[in-house]
C-alpha positions in Angstrom: 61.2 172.6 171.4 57.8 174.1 173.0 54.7 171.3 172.8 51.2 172.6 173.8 48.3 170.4 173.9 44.6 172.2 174.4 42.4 169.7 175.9 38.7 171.6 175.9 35.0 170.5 177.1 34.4 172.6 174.0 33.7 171.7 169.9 36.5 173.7 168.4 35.8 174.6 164.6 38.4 174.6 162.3 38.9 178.5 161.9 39.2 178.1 165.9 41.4 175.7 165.7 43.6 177.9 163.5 43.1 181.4 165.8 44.1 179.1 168.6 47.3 177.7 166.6 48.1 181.2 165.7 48.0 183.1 168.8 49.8 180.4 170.6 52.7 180.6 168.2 52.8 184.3 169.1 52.3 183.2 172.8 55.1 181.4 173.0 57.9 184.0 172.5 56.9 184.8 176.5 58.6 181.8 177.1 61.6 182.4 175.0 60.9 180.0 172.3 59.7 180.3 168.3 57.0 179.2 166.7 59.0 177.8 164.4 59.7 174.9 166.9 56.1 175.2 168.6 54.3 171.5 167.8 50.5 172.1 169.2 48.1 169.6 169.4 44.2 170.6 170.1 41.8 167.7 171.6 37.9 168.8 171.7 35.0 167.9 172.9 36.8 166.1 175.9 34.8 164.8 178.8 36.7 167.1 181.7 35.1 167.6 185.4 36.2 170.5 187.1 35.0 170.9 190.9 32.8 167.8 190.7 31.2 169.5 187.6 31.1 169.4 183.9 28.6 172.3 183.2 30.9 174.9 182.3 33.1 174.8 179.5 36.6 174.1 180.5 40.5 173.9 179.5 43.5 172.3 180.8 46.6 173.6 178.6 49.6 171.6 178.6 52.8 173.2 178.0 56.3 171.3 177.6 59.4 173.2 176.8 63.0 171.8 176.4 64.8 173.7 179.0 64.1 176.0 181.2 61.7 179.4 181.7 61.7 182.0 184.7 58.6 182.8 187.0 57.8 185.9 185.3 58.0 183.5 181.7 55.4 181.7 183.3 53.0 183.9 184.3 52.9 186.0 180.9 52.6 182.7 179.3 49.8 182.0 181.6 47.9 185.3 180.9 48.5 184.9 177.6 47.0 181.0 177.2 44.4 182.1 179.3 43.5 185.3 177.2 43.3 182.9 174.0 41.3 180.6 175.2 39.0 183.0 176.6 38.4 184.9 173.3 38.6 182.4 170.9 36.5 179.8 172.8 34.9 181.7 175.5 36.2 179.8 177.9 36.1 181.7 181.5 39.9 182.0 183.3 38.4 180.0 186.5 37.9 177.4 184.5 41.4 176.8 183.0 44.0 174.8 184.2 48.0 175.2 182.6 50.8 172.6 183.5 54.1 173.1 182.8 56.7 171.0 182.1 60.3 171.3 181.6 62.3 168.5 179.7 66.2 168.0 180.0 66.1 165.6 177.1 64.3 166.5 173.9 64.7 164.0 170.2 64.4 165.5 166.6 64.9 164.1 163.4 66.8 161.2 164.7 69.4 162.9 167.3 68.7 164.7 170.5 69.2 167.7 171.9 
């Protein structure tokens, strides 16, 4: 039950938005999970400051996972995010932020898990 949400300084295209989707559904097995439960959710041309500055373009990815991941889950899944952002939108790896969060309690199609 993975959830990422992109927030980017960034216009993202629509074949963008599709690499992104894409790559992060491969991304995601680093945290144990499938695409086939990955929801992701892509928010452009956001208004972010980042060291009292909003010249550079930016990226704070948001990752929620029912469950639990290990350190070493989290930083492959960091490389990763960080990777795909960087070649898809050129977005530098100092200027990305990624927030984890795990969730003990996760509903679906009217029950929970």
């Amino acid at each position: 039950m993975p959830y990422i949400n992109i927030k980017t300084s960034k216009a993202v295209t629509p074949q963008q938005e599709t690499e992104l989707k894409t790559a992060l559904g491969t991304a995601i097995t680093a945290l144990g999970k499938s695409e086939a439960w990955l929801m992701v959710e892509i928010e452009d041309n956001r208004r972010l400051w980042f060291r009292g500055e909003n010249t550079e373009p930016m990226a704070l990815a948001e990752v929620e996972l029912f469950g639990k991941a290990s350190e070493d889950q989290y930083d492959r899944m960091t490389k990763e995010i960080c990777g795909i952002l960087s070649g898809t939108l050129g977005i530098g790896g100092e200027e990305i932020y990624v927030k984890y969060e795990e969730i003990d309690h996760w509903g679906y199609n009217s029950f929970n898990f």
